[in-house]
N, C-alpha and C positions, 0 to 999 in steps of 0.2 A: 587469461582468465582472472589474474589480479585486480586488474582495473577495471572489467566488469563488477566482480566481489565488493571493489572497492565505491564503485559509481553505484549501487543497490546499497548498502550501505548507509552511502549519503542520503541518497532518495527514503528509506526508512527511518534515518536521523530526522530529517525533517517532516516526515510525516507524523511520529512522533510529540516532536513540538505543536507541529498545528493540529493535535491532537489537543497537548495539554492547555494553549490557548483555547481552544473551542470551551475547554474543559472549566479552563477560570471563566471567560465570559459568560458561560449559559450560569456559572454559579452565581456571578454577579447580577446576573437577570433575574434570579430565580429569588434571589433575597431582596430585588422590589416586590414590595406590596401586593401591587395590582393584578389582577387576575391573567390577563394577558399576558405582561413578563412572566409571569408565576408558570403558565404552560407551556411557551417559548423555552424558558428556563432549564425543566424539566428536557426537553427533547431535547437540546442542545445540550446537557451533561451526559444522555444517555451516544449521543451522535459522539460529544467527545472520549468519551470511553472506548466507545468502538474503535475512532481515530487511531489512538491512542495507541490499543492493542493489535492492530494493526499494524502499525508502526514498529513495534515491538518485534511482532513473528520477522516483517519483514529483515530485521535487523541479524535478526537471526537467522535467518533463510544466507544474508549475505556473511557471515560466519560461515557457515557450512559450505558456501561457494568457497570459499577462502582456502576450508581444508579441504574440496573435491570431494564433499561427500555426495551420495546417492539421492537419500531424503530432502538435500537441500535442493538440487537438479529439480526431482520430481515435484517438489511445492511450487518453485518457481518456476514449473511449466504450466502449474494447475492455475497459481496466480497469472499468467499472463495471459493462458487462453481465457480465463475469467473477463480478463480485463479488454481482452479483443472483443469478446461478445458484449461487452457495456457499451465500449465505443461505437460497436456497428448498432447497439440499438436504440443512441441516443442520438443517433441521425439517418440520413439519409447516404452523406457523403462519407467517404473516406477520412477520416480524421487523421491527424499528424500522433496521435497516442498510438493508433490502431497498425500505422505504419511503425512506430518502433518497436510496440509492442514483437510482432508480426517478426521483425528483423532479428530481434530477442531470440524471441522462439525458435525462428531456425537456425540461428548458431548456436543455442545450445542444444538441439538435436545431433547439430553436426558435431558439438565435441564431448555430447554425451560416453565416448570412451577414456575419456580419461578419468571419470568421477566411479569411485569404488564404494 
């Protein structure tokens, strides 16, 4: 369960970051001029933010895996079936996300008794 905690963790570290780069580039867009960057700008601060906080919960999510708590189980099941339904609805085919996602999901069903 450590190196699950641990591998989620990394995955929200980096989400994170490519959070807060979104976050400086759309600002850099946003302070040209032109009308175009100018809106670009705006959607791309509001995207990095999202990112961002994102990043964050996940980080936290793998915290809570870390100490076997309950709440962090049940986010991280809510996130990943989320994330199974984006994949199946951003194609047709089985996606390589939709399969880990998927593998995720059911080992931590299966060792949903140890988290208190």
């Amino acid at each position: 369960m450590a190196i699950l905690a641990v591998l989620i963790g990394i995955y929200g570290f980096i989400e994170f970051l490519l959070g807060l780069f979104i976050l400086v580039g759309a600002t850099i867009f946003s302070g040209l001029g032109s009308t175009s960057f100018s809106s670009l700008g705006l959607t791309g601060v509001a995207a990095g933010a999202v990112v961002t906080i994102i990043g964050l919960i996940i980080l936290g999510v793998a915290v809570g895996l870390w100490h076997l708590r309950m709440w962090a189980l049940v986010l991280m099941l809510i996130f990943l079936a989320v994330e199974m339904i984006l994949s199946g609805l951003a194609g047709a085919y089985v996606s390589f996300t939709f399969i880990i996602a998927l593998i995720l999901f059911i080992y931590l069903l299966a060792v949903n008794r140890h988290f208190r």
